[in-house]
C-alpha positions in Angstrom: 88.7 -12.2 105.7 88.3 -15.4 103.6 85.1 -16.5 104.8 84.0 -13.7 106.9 84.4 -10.8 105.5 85.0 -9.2 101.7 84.1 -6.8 98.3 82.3 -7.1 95.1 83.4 -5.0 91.8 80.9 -4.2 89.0 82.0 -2.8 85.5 80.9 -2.6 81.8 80.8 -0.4 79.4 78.9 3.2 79.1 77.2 2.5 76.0 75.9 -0.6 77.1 74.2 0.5 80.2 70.5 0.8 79.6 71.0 -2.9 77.9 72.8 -4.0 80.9 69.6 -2.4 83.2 66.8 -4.8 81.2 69.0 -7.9 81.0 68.8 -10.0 84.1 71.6 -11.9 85.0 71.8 -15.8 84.9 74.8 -16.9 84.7 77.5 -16.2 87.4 81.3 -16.8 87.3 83.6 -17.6 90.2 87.2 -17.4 90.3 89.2 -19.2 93.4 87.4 -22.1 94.4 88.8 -21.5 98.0 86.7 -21.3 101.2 85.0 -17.7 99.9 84.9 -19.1 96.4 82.6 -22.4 97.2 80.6 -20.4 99.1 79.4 -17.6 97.2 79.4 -21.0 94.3 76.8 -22.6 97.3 74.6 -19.8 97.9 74.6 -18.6 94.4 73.6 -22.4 93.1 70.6 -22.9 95.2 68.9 -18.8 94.8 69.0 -20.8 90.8 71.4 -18.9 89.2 73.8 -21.1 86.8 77.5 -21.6 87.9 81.3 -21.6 86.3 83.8 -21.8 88.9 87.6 -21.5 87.7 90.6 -22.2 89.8 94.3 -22.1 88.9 94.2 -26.5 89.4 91.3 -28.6 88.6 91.9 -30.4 92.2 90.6 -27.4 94.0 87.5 -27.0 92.3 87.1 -30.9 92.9 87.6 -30.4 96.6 85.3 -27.2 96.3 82.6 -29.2 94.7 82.9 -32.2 97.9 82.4 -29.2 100.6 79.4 -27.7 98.9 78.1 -31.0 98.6 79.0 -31.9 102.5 76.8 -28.5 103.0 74.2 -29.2 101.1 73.9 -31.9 102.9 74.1 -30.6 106.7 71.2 -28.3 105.0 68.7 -31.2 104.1 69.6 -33.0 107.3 68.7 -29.7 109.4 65.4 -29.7 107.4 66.2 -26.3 105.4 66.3 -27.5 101.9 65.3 -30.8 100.3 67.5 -33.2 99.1 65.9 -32.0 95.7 67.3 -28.9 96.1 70.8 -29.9 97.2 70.9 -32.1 93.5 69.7 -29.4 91.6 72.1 -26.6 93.2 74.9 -29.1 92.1 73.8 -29.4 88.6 74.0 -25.9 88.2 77.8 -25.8 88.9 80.1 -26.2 86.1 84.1 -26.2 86.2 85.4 -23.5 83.5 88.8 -24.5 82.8 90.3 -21.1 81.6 89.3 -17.5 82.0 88.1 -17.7 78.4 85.0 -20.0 79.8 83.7 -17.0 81.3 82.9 -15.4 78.1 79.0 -15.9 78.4 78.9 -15.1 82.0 76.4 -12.5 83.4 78.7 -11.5 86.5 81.8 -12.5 87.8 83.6 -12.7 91.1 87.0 -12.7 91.6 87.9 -14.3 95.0 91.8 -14.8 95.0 93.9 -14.3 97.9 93.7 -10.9 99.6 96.4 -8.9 97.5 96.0 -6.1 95.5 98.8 -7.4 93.2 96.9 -10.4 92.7 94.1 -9.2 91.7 94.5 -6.7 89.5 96.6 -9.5 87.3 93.4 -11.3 87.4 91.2 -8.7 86.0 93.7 -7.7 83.4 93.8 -11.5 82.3 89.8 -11.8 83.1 88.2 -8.6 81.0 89.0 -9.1 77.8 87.0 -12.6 77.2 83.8 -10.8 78.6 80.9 -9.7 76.9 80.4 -6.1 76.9 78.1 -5.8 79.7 79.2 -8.5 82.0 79.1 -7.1 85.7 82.5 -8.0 87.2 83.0 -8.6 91.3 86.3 -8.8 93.3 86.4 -10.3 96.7 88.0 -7.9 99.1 87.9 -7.2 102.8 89.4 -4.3 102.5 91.2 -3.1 99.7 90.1 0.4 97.7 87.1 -0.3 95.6 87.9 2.8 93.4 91.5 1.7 93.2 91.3 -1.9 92.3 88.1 -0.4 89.9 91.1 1.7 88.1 92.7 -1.4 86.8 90.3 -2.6 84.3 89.4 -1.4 81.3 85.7 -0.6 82.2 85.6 1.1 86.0 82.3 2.2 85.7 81.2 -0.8 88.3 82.4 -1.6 91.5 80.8 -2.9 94.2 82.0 -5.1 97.3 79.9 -7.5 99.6 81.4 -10.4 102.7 81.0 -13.5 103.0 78.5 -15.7 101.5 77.1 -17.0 105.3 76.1 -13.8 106.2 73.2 -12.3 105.8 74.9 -9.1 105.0 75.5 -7.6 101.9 78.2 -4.6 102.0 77.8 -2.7 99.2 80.7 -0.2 98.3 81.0 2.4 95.2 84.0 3.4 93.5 84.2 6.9 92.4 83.5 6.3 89.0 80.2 3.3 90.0 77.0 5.0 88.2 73.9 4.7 89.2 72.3 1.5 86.9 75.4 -0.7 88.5 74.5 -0.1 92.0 70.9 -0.6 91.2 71.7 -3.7 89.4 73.6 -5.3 91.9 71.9 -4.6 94.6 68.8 -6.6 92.7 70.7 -9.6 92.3 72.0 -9.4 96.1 68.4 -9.6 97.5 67.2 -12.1 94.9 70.1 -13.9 97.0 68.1 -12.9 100.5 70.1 -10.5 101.7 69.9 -7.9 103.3 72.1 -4.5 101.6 74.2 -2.1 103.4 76.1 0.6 101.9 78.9 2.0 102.8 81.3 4.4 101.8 84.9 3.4 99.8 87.3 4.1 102.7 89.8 1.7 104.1 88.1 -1.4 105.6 84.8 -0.5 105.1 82.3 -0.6 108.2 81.9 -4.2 109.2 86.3 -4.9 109.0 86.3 -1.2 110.3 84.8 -1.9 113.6 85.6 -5.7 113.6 89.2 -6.4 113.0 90.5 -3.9 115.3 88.5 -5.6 118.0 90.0 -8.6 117.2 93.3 -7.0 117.5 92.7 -5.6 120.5 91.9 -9.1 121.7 95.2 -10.0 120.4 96.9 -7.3 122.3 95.3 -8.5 125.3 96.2 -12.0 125.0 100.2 -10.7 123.8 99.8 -8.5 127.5 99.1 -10.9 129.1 95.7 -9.9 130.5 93.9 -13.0 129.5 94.3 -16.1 128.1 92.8 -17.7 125.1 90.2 -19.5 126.6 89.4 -16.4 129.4 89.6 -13.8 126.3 87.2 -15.5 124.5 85.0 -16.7 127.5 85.1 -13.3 128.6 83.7 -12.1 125.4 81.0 -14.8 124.4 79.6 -14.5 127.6 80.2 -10.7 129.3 79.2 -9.2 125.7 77.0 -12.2 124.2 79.3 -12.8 121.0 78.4 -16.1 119.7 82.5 -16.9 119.4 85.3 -15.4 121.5 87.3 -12.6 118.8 90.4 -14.7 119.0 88.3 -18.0 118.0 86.3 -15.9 114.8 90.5 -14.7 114.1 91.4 -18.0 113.6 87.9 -18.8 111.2 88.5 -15.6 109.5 92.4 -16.2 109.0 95.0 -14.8 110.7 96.9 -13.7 107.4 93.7 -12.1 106.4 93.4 -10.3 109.7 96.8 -9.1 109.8 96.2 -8.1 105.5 93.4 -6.1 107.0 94.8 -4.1 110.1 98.1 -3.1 107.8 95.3 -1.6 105.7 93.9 0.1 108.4 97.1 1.1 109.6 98.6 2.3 106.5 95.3 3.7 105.0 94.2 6.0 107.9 97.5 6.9 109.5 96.4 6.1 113.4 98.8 4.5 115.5 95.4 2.6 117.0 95.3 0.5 113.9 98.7 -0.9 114.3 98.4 -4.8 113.8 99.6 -6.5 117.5 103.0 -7.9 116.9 101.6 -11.2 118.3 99.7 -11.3 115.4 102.5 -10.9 113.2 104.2 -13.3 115.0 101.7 -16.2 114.2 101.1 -15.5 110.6 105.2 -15.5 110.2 104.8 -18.6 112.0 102.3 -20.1 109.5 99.8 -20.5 111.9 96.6 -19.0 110.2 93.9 -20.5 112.0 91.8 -23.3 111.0 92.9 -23.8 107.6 96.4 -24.6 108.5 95.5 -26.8 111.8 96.9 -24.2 114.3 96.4 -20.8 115.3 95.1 -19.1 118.7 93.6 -22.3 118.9 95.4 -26.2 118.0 92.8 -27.9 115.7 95.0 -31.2 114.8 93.0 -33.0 117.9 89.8 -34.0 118.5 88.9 -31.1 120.3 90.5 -27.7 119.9 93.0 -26.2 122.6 94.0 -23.2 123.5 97.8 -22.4 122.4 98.7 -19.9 125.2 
């Protein structure tokens, strides 16, 4: 899911290992300055670590840059940082115009769009400007962390964690992750205050494993016409005391990104259960994603959202 959910990749090379245990990592790297992107750019800033973030257009970093700043902001006004700390955390973000300005980066994260394809061009293009023991990260909700892993040069790291908002960390090893990689990362995770959970590199993971086919289910019910929208998600904030109805977190997670997930599921595990509900489909082939494109289970182009069925 773009802001919910997704995975982290570390790699580097053998011989550099026991240098890349004793050097502490300062400087991260973003790529895809999207909702995931600014986020882990946001949380990453204030913990005090320095920041490139990289983007295929300038613009989007821009915009990137004006919603950290907007949540900086609701934080000093809700009295959790100062405003000291918001102008400081903004200092500490820079705008690397090529892949090449990640050459002095500690760790990077890749958080493109959730497609294997797509990624694994970005690593190809990424890996050679790094320095030899640069951790690197992909964003993924649920795509193999030993597969993607296999497309770099240097698979000896990989590692995936969801979104920046959480308090979660998901931590996921490839089959070829050693030992100092894990250890490392999970350092830098909690120097971010979170709290680590591992899991093992099968489809989905555990949070998307349990989650998404929940919210499919509540898609299901909704295409059945058992519930509406509003009783769906009533039913569920309420009768099982979710802070948001699943149909409601579908469109904040994004429905392509659901629907990306459940055909993972489905394909990866071979159990009718996990087949995405065609309603679902239906949407996303629609274009309505959810709250990035103004409509989804929910019409957000008013001043209050509405229900669409």
């Amino acid at each position: 899911m773009d802001d919910m959910v997704q995975g982290a990749a570390i790699l580097a090379d053998t011989d550099s290992q026991q240098e890349a245990e004793a050097e502490p990592i300062r400087k991260i790297g973003i790529i895809g300055a999207g909702q995931m992107g600014s986020g882990i750019a946001h949380v990453v800033a204030l913990s005090g670590y320095d920041v490139a973030l990289h983007d295929v257009a300038k613009e989007r970093v821009d915009a990137a840059m004006a919603t950290i700043d907007k949540n900086l902001a609701r934080q000093v006004a809700s009295g959790k940082i100062r405003d000291e700390d918001r102008k400081k955390a903004l200092s500490r973000i820079s705008y690397a115009e090529t892949l090449a300005g990640f050459g002095d980066a500690d760790l990077v994260v890749e958080a493109a769009t959730e497609d294997e394809t797509v990624k694994r061009k970005i690593f190809v293009a990424l890996c050679p400007f790094l320095k030899s023991d640069a951790i690197v990260a992909t964003n993924t909700s649920s795509i193999s962390i030993t597969r993607l892993a296999a497309s770099t040069d240097r698979p000896e790291r990989f590692i995936m964690n969801p979104a920046p908002v959480m308090e979660l960390v998901e931590l996921i090893r490839g089959i070829a992750t050693e030992d100092v990689t894990f250890g490392r990362t999970k350092d830098f995770v909690e120097t971010l205050g979170k709290t680590v959970a591992v899991s093992e590199d099968f489809p989905a993971f555990m949070v998307n494993r349990i989650l998404l086919p929940m919210i499919n289910e509540a898609v299901y019910t909704l295409y059945e016409g058992v519930g509406s929208v509003d009783a769906i998600d009533t039913a569920m904030r309420l009768g099982a005391h979710h802070p948001m109805g699943p149909l409601q977190l579908a469109d904040f997670i994004g429905l392509d990104t659901c629907l990306s997930i459940m055909q993972v599921l489905y394909e990866g595990l071979a159990d009718s259960k996990y087949r995405p509900c065609p309603l679902l489909v239906k949407y996303v082939e629609a274009g309505w994603l959810g709250r990035k494109t103004k409509r989804g289970f929910y019409d957000y182009r008013g001043d209050k959202p509405m229900p669409t069925r």
